[in-house]
C-alpha positions in Angstrom: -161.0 -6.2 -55.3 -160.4 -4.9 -59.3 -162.6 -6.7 -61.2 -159.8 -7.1 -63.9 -157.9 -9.4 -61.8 -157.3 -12.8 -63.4 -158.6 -15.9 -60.9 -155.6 -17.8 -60.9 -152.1 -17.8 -62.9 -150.4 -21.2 -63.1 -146.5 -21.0 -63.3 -144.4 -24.2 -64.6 -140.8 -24.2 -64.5 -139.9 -26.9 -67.0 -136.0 -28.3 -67.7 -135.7 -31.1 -70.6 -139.4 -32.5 -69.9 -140.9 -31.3 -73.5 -143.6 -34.1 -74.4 -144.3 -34.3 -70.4 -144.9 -30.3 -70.6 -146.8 -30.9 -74.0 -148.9 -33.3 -72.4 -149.5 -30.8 -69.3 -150.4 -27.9 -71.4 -153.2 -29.9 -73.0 -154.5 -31.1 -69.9 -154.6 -27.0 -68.9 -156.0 -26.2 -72.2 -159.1 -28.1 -71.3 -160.0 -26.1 -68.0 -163.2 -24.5 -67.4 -165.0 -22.2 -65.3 -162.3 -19.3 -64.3 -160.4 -17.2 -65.9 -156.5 -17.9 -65.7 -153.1 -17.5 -67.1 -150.3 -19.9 -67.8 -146.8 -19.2 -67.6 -143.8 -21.2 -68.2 -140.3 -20.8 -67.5 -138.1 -22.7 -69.8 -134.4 -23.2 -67.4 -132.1 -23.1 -70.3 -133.5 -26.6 -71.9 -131.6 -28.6 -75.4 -134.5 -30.3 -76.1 -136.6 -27.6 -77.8 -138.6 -27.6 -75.1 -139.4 -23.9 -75.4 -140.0 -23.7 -79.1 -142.4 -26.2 -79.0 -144.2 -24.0 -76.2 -144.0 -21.1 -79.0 -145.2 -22.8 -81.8 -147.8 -25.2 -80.6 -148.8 -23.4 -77.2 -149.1 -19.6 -78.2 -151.5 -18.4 -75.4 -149.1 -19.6 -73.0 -146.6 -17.0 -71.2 -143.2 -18.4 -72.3 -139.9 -17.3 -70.3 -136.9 -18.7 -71.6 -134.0 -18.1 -68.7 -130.5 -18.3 -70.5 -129.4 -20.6 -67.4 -130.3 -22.9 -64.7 -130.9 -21.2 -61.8 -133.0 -24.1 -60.2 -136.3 -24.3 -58.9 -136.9 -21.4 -56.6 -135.4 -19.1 -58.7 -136.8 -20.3 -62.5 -140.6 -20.0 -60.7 -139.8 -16.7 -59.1 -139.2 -15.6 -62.3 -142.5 -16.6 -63.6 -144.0 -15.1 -60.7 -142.5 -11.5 -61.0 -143.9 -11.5 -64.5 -147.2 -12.3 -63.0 -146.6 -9.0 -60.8 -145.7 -10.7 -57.5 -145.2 -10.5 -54.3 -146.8 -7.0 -54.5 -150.0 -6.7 -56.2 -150.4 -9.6 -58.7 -152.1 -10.1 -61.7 -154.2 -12.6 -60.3 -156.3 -13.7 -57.1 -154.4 -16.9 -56.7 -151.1 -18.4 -58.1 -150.1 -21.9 -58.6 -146.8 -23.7 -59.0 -147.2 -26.9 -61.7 -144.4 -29.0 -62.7 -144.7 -30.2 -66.5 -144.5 -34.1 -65.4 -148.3 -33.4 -64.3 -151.7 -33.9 -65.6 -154.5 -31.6 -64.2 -158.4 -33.3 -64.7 -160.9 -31.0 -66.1 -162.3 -29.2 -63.6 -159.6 -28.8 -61.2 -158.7 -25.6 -61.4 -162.1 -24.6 -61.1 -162.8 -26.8 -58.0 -159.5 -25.6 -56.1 -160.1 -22.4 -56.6 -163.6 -22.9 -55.4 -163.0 -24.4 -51.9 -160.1 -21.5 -51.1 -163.0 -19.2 -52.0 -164.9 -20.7 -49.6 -162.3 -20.9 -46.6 -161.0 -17.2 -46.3 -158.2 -18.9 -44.0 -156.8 -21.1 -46.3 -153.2 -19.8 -47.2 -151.8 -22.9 -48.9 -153.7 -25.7 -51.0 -152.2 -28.7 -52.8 -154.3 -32.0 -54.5 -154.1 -35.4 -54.0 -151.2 -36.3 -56.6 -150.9 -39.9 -57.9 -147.9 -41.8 -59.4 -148.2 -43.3 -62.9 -148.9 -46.6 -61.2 -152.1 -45.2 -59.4 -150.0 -44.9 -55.4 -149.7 -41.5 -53.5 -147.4 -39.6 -53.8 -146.4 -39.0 -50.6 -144.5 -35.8 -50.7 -148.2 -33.9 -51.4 -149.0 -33.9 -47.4 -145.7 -33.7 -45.1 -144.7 -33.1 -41.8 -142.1 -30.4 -41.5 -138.7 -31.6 -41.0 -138.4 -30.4 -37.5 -135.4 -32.3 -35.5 -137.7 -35.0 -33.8 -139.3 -35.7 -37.1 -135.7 -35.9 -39.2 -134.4 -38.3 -36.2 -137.3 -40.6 -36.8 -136.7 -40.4 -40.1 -132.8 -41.1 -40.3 -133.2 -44.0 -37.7 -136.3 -45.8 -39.7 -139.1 -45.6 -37.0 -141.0 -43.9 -39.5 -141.2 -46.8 -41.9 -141.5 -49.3 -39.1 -143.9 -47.4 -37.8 -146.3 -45.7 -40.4 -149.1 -45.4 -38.8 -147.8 -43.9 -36.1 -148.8 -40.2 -35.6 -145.9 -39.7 -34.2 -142.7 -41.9 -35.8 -144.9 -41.1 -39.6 -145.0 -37.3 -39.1 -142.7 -37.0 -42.4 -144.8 -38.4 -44.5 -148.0 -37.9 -42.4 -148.3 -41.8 -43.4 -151.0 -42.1 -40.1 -153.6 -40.0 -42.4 -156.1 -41.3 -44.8 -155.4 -40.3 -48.3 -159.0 -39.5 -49.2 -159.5 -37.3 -46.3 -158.9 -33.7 -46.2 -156.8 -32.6 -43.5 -154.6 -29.6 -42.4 -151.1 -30.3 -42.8 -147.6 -28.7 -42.8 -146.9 -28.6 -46.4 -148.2 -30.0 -49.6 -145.6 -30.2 -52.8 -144.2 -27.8 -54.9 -145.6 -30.0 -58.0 -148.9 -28.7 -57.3 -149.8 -26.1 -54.9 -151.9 -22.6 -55.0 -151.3 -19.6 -52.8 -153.5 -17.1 -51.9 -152.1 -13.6 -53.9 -152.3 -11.8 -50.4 -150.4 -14.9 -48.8 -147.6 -14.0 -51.2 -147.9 -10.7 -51.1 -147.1 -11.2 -46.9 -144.0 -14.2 -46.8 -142.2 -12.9 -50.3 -141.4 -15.1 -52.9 -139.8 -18.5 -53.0 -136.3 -18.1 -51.4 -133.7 -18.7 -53.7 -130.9 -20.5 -51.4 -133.1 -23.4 -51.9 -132.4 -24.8 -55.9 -134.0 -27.7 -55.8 -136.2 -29.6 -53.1 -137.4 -27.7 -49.7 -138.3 -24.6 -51.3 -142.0 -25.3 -50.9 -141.7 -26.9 -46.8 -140.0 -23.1 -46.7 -142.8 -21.2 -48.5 -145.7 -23.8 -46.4 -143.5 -22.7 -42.5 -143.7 -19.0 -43.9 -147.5 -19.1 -44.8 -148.4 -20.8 -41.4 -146.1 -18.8 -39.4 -148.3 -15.6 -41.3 -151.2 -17.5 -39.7 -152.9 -19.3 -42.8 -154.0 -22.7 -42.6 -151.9 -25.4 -45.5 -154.7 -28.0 -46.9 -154.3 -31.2 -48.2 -157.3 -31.4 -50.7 -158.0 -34.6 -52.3 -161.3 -34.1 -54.1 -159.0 -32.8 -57.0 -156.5 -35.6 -57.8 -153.4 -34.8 -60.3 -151.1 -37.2 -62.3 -147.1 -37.2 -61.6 -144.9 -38.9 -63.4 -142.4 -37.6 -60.5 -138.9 -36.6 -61.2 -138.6 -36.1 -64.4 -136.6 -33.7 -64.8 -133.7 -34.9 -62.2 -134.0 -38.6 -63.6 -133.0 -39.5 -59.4 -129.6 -38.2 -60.7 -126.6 -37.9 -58.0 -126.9 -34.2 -58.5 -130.7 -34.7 -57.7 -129.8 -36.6 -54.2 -127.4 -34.1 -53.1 -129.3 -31.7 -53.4 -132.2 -33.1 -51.3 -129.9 -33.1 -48.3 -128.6 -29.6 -48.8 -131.5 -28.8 -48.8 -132.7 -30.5 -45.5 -129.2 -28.9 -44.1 -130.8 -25.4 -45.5 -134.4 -26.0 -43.9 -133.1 -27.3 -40.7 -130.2 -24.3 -40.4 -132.9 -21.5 -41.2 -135.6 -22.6 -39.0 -134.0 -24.7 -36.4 -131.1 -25.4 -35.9 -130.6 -21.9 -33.4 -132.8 -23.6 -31.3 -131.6 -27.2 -30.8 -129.4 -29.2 -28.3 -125.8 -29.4 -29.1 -125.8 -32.9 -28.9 -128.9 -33.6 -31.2 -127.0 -30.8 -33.4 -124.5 -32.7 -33.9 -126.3 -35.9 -34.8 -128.3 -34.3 -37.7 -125.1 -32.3 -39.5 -123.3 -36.0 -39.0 -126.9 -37.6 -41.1 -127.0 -34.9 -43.7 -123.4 -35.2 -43.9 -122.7 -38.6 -44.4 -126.1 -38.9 -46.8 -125.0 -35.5 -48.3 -121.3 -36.5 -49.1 -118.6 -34.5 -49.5 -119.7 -31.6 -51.2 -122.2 -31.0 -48.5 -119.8 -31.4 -45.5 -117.6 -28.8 -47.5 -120.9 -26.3 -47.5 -121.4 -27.3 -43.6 -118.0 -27.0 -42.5 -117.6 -23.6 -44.5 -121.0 -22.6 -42.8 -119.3 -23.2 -39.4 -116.3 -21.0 -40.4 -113.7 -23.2 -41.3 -112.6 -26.0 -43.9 -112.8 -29.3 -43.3 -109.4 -30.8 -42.7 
């Protein structure tokens, strides 16, 4: 491998979050122990987020995309500067929102244990809320039928524990244990360069939410292992970019109806079918069941 490669480059797509993303870059700046770039990708912010990245951050890679293309798209960008999918500036690459705090160290430490398990494809931390919980969406089960059903219909919070009914959020697992899973969280994860360099980029149907279950299926499908690591623990303040907005709820369902249509849907009973687009529709609201029903070839009536 060239010797000039960097160790890791750490991409963060940031939209309106600029004393969050000052407070991210600081925790960055005090890394140790590899070498490693930093990019970020400003998506069309008013709140000078990007020239405060100029002016107080100038090490830092800054990409300042004229419009909001969403998430899959802003990191690819970041990426591509980076020189991926093919060849890569770097050994590894992470994705890092700028509502996160990374520990001293934990770059350093993640890199570490992916050096040390050749089949590792996929790695995310343990991420914390501000009030010290899990956050839950950094293990997950995939969103397979079965596991959406248990979802939509509560069993999985009636049942939490259950290794089957708590698949979603793998809710049966010990959060200081490391454990294979299906996917960790866009917030924070690192990919292997080669891993990239094999599945492609983030796909960019996906604008916000599922992006990173899609990337996770891809790598594992590749046959690379996805790791839930919680010996490195990151801070998230957790949506703070979308604010929980309607905009932000939609499109969480489109992109369950996106997942779920890409990777499963060709394979599932009618009926069951059927149940699924009526969940996503109904949670999705109109604007989604126009997407579905345009999907299916026709408008709604």
């Amino acid at each position: 491998m060239c010797a000039s490669l960097l160790d890791l480059v750490v991409v963060i797509l940031n939209y309106n979050t600029r004393e969050l993303l000052r407070d991210c870059l600081r925790s960055l700046r005090a890394q140790a122990g590899l070498r490693f770039a930093v990019c970020v990708v400003d998506n069309a912010s008013t709140d000078g987020s990007a020239e405060m990245v100029a002016a107080d951050f100038p090490e830092v890679l800054l990409v300042r995309s004229p419009v909001n293309n969403g998430f899959s798209a802003g990191n690819n960008l970041g990426l591509r500067r980076f020189g991926f999918p093919e060849g890569g500036q770097a050994r590894y690459a992470m994705l890092l929102n700028p509502d996160t705090v990374v520990p001293p160290e934990a770059l350093r430490q993640l890199v570490a244990f992916a050096d040390a398990h050749p089949d590792i494809g996929v790695v995310g931390p343990k991420l914390v809320l501000t009030d010290g919980s899990l956050d839950k969406a950094c293990r997950r089960g995939f969103p397979t039928p079965e596991v959406s059903f248990y979802r939509l219909v509560g069993l999985s919070k009636l049942f939490p524990r259950s290794k089957r009914f708590g698949r979603y959020n793998m809710t049966f697992l010990d959060e200081n244990e490391q454990a294979d899973v299906d996917s960790v969280v866009g917030a924070c994860m690192m990919l292997r360069a080669e891993v990239i360099g094999r599945i492609g980029l983030l796909d960019e149907q996906f604008f916000m939410y599922g992006e990173d279950l899609d990337w996770c299926l891809r790598a594992k499908q590749a046959g690379y292992r996805v790791v839930y690591y919680p010996q490195v623990t990151v801070r998230h303040v957790k949506r703070a970019a979308s604010r929980a907005s309607a905009k932000a709820r939609y499109e969480f369902q489109r992109a369950m109806w996106l997942f779920y249509k890409k990777h499963y849907r060709a394979h599932t009973h009618p009926l069951l079918d059927g149940l699924i687009r009526l969940g996503l529709a109904v949670r999705g609201g109109p604007a989604l069941m126009r997407e579905m029903a345009q999907h299916e070839g026709r408008e709604p009536k």
